[in-house]
N, C-alpha and C positions, 0 to 999 in steps of 0.2 A: 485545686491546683491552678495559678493562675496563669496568663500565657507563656508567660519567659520559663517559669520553671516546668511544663509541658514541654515546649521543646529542648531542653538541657536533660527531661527525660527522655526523650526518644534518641537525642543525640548519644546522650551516655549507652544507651540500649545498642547500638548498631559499632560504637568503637569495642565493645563486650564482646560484640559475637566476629568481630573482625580480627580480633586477639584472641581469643581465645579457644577459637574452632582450627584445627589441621586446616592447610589450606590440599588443597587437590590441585593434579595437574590443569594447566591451564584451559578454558574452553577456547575451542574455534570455533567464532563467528563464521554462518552460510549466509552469504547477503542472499537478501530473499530474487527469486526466478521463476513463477509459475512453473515454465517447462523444466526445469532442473527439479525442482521440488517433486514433481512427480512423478523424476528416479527415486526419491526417497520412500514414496507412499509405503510400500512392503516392510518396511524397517517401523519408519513412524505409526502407522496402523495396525501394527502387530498386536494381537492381546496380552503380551508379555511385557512391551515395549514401556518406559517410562516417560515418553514424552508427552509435554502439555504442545497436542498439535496444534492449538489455535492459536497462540505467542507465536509471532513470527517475527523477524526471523531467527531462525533455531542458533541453539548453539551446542556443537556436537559433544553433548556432555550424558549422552546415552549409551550404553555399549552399542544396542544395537544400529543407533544410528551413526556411530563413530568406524565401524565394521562396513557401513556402505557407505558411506561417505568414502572414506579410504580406496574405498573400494572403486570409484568413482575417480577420483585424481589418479590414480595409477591405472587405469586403462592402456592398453597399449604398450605399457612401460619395458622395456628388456632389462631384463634381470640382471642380463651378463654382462652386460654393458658394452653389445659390440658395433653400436652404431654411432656415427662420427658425432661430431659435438656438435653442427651444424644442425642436424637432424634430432638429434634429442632436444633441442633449443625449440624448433619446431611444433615436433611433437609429445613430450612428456616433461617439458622440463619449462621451471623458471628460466626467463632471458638472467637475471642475477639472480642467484639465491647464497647468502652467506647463514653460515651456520657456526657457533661457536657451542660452548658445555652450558651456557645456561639462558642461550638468544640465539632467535632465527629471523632474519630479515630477507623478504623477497621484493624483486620489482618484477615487470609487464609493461611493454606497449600494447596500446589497445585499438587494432584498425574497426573501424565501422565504415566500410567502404562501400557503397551499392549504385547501381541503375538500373531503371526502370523504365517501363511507358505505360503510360495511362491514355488507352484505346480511343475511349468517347470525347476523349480532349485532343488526341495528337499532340500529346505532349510526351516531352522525355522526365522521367525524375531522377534525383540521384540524393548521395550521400555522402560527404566528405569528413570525416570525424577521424581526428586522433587524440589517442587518449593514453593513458597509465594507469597504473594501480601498484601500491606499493603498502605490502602488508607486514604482519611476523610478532614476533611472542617476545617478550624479554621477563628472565624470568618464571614462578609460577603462577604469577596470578594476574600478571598485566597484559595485555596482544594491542594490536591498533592493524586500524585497515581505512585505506584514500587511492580513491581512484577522482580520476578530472578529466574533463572533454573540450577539446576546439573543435565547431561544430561550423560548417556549412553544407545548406540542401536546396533545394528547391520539390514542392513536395507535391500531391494529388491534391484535386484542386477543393475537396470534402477537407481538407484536414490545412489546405491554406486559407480557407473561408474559417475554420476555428479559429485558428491563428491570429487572423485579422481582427475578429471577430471580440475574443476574448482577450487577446494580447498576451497567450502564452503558447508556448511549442507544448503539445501533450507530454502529462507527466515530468517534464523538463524543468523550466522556469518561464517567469514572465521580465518583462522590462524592454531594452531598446534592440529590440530584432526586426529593423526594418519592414515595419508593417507596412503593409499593400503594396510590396517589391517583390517579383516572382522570388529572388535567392533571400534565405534567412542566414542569419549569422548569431550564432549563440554562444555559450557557455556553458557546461554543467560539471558539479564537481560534488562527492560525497566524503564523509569522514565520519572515523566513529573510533573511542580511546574507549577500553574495556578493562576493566578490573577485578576480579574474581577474587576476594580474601579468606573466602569456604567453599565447601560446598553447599552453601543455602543461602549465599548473598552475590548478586551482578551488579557494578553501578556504570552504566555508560552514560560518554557524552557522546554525542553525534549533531551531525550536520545530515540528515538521512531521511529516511522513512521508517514507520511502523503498520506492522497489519495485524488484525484481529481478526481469526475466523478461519471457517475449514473448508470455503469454495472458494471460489474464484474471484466475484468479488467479495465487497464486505459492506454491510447495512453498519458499521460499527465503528470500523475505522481502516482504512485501506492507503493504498500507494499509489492512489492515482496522483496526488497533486506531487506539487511540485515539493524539494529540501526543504528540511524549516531545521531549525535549533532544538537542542530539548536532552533533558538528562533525564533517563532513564535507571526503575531501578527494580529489581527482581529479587525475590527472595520465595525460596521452596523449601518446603515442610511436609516432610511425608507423601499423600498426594496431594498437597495443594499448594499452589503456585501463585503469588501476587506481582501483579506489573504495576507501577508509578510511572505514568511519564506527564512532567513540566515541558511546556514545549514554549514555541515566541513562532508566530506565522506572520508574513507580509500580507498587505491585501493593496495592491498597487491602484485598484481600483474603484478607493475609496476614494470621496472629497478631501483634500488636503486642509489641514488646520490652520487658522489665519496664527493660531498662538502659539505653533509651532515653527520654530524660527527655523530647524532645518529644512523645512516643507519636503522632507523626503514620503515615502510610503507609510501609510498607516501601518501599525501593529496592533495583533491580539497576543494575547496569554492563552494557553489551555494545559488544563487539569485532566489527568484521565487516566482512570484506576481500572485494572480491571483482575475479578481474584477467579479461578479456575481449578476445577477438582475433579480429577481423575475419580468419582465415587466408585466405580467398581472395576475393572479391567477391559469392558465394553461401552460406560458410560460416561460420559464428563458434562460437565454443567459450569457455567460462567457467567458471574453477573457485574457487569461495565459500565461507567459512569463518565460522563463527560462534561466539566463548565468551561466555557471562554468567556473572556469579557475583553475589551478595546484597551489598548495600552495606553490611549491617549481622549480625553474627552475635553469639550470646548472648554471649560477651566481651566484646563491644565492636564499635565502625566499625570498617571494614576498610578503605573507599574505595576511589578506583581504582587498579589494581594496572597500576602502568607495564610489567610483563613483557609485558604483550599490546600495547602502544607498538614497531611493524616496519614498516618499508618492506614486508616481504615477506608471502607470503601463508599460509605453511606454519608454522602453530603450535602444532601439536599436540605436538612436542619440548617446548615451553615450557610450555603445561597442563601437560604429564604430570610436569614438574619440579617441580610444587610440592606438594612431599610431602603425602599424604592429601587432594588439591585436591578442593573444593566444586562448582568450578565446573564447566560443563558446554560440549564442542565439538559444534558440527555440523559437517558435510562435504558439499558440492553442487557439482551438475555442471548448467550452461546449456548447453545447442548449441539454434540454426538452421541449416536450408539452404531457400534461396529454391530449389524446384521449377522453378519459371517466375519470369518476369519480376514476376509479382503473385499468386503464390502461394508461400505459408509453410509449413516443418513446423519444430516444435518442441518441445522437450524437455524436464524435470528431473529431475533423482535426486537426494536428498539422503539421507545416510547420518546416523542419529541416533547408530546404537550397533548393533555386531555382533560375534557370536560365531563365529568363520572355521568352528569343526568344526559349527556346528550349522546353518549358512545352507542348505545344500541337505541337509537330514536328512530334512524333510517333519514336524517332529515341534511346526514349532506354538514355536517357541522363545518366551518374552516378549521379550528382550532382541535378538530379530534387527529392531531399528525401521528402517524406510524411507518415504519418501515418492516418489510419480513422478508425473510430467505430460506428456502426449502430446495434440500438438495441430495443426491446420492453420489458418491465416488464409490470408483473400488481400481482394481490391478488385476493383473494376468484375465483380464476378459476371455471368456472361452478357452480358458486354460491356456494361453498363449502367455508364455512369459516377455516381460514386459509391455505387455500392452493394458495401457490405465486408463481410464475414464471418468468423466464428468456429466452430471444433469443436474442444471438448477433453475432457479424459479426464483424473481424479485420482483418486487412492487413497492412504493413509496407513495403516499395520498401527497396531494396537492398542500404545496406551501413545508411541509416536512423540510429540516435544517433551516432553516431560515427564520430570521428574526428582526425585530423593527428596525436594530440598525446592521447594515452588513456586516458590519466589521466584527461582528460578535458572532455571527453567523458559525455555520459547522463546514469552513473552505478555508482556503490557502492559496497565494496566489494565484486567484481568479478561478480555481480547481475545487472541486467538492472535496470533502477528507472521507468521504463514504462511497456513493457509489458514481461516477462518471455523468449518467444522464441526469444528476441531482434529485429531483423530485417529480412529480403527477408521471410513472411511466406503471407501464409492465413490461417486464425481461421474460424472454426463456432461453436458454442456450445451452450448449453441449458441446465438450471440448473431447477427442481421442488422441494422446499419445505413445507412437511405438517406437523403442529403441532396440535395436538388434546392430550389436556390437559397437562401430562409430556412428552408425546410421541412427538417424532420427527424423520421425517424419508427424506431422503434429496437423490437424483439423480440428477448426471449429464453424458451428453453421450457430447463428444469432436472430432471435427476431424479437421485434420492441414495438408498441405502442404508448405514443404519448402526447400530451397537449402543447405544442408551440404559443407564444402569445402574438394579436394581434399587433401590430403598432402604438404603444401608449399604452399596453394592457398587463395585467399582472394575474396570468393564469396558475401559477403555482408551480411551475418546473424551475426555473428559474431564482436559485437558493441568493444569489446575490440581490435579487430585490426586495426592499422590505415587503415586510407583508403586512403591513399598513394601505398598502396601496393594491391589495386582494378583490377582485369583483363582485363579491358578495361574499353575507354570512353564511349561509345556507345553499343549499342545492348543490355544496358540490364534489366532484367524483373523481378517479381517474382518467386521466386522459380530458382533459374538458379542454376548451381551446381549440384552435386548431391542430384535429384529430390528423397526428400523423405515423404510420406505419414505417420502421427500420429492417431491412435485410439486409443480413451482415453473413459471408462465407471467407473464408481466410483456409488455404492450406502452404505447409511447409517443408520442406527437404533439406538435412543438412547432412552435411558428411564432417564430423567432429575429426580437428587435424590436432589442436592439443586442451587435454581437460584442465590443465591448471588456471585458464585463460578463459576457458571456453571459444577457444579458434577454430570455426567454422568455416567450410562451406556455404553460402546454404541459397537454394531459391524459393522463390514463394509469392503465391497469388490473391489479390481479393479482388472480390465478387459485391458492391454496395449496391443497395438502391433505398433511397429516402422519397415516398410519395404523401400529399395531402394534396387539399383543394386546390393550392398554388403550382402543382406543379411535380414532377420528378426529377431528381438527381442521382444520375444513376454510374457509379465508378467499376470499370475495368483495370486491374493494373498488375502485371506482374516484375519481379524487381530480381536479380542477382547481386549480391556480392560476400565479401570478407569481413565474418564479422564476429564479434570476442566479447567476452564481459557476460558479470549474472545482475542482469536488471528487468525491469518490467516497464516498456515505453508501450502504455495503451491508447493504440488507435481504431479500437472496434467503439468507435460512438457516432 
């Protein structure tokens, strides 16, 4: 079968199963929230339950997790409806929500208001963000959901040395945010069109994120960076679950092309398949693939290269065919097994790049990259309802994501697409949250070792630099560089005022301290304010 008529078969294949399968009511999209998601754990971890928990983010298309979920927006709600419309605007209700017989459209203003002080600076910080979100279904098989931010802050002075540093706000974006100016001024906006035409086919498009995996973070692919582009597409079969996503990422931080006449930000492509199978009611196993390659090289555009266009998951045959390829595969392995009824252990290993004779040599190879993740969750800790928990464990060898040219690299606007500290670290950390009624209250304590680079030097943490310019073949390990130790303590209080928004209360403190031979930096900061929306903005690095 030659190419053109291969894809006329896959295409006929998928307009078959679009026509000709019942459609189901529509799913709703749960944009992903650490702390939200792990209201759901009891639903999702269930051994009855049908979801594939490492897809994130979900879409409530589980009885049991559509039962708490549900559950969950109408908190608080009065039934009878004897509370003024001021007050239900507040607290249980859309600011707009239109509803007709076969569409529902809602909107949301979204405050992120806060101030703070950071102790060991004498300094004050704060938080100025207004925002929307505006979602809703038309239809059975179509929904969409966009929310957008007008951002200004000024912030702890760990996370404006990022800033500066890397030339993006965490997790946010990157571009013209007044670097090395105490106040930043931003932009962030998400979106994402949804189409359900069965129950066994999703195709989104999005301006958003993706996460892979059942901790906290992800060795695989996570939400730290910033938005990228990317049509996503899911299709379930009995227990097994396949995710496609085509994505387009910025890298602002690449050398600009003299042949590219808009000399705007470089781009990459990425491919990334990953298939997932509930094997028995306790156990699930997943194995995830990932190529980038540069959108643009000094000849000329390249764009996307349809070879990485498969049903299937195994494409390393197809990299390896394109003589003297640019581009760069990874290789990852997901497994859970539920212990008990509400306890979790879980897994990653992602293979960057290895050398078979020199893996067990002991001699320090560069090129043997790995990453792994070991971890346990569970819920109602000591029989206390609601109270969930986290314990995991990360490591990454030196030089891991990172490839001779950046741009091809495993990041996104100047941000890793895995785990935060990019490469040469070790993690261990521990997250507890308790929700009892509106109340929520959320801790976690962090500690990291890992190698900083000299001046001029290429110790291996750092995924943006090629690794061409590595200090040696041999001899080396975790942490190499300059050896330095991270303590990360963060806790939270919120007092939930409406769940459709997530409109908060809420205060909350961290405890930093960053030492090596140069020196200590160490942050005090505690912060109030008014704040809404399910997102994930990480500043524990």
């Amino acid at each position: 079968m030659n190419f053109n008529m291969k894809y006329f078969f896959w295409i006929g294949v998928l307009v078959f199963f679009c026509l000709n399968t019942k459609a189901q009511t529509p799913n709703v999209n749960i944009p992903y929230s650490y702390p939200f998601y792990q209201k759901l754990n009891k639903s999702v971890y269930d051994v009855n339950s049908r979801s594939h928990s490492s897809i994130k983010g979900y879409y409530a298309d589980d009885s049991l997790l559509v039962r708490r979920y549900d559950e969950l927006m109408k908190m608080g709600t009065d039934s009878l409806n004897r509370r003024s419309w001021v007050r239900r605007k507040v607290t249980e209700e859309h600011l707009l929500n239109f509803k007709g017989e076969d569409y529902e459209v809602y909107a949301d203003f979204l405050p992120d208001f806060q101030i703070g002080r950071e102790f060991n600076q004498g300094k004050t910080t704060w938080l100025n963000t207004r925002g929307y979100q505006i979602g809703g279904k038309v239809g059975e098989k179509f929904s969409f959901y966009t929310n957008g931010f007008e951002n200004q802050g000024e912030f702890a002075r760990y996370i404006d040395d990022f800033i500066n540093t890397n030339k993006v706000v965490p997790s946010q974006m990157a571009g013209d945010i007044k670097l090395n100016k105490p106040v930043k001024d931003w932009a962030y906006v998400t979106a994402l069109l949804s189409y359900t035409p069965n129950k066994h086919l999703n195709f989104a498009l999005g301006y958003d994120k993706n996460f892979i995996g059942d901790g906290y973070r992800s060795m695989l692919l996570s939400d730290v960076a910033a938005n990228y582009s990317f049509l996503r597409i899911r299709a379930s079969l009995g227990n097994v679950q396949y995710q496609t996503i085509f994505g387009y990422m910025l890298d602002p931080g690449a050398p600009k092309l003299t042949t590219d006449r808009r000399l705007g930000d470089r781009g990459k492509w990425a491919a990334m398949h990953y298939i997932d199978w509930n094997a028995t009611k306790r156990f699930s196993i997943g194995f995830f693939q990932a190529v980038t390659w540069a959108d643009a090289e000094v000849e000329g555009k390249r764009g996307f290269d349809f070879n990485y266009v498969h049903p299937f998951i195994f494409l390393r045959p197809v990299e390896g065919a394109n003589v003297n390829s640019p581009d760069k595969m990874r290789l990852g392995i997901n497994t859970k097994y539920e212990i008990l009824d509400k306890t979790t252990v879980y897994g990653q290993f992602m293979f960057d790049e290895f050398v078979a004779k020199e893996v067990f040599s002991g001699k320090g190879f560069w090129a043997n990259k790995w990453a792994l993740q070991i971890g346990v969750r569970g819920s109602d800790l000591l029989n206390v309802e609601g109270l969930n928990y986290l314990a995991e464990f990360n490591t990454a060898r030196p030089y891991t994501y990172a490839h001779f040219d950046r741009v091809s690299n495993y990041g996104a606007s100047n941000q890793p697409l895995a785990h935060p500290l990019g490469a040469n670290f070790k993690e261990v950390l521990g997250i507890m949250n308790y929700s009892y009624k509106r109340f929520d209250f959320q801790g976690q304590l962090m500690y990291a070792r890992y190698g900083l680079d000299p001046e001029g030097s290429n110790y291996g943490k750092d995924i943006f630099k090629s690794y061409n310019t590595r200090q040696s073949d041999y001899g080396n390990y975790v942490g190499q560089g300059i050896k330095t130790d991270l303590y990360f303590a963060e806790g939270r209080v919120a007092f939930l005022l409406n769940p459709k928004y997530n409109l908060r209360l809420e205060v909350g403190g961290v405890y930093r301290k960053e030492s090596n031979t140069l020196g200590n930096k160490n942050t005090g900061l505690i912060t109030f304010g008014l704040r809404s929306t399910f997102r994930n903005l990480y500043q524990d690095m």
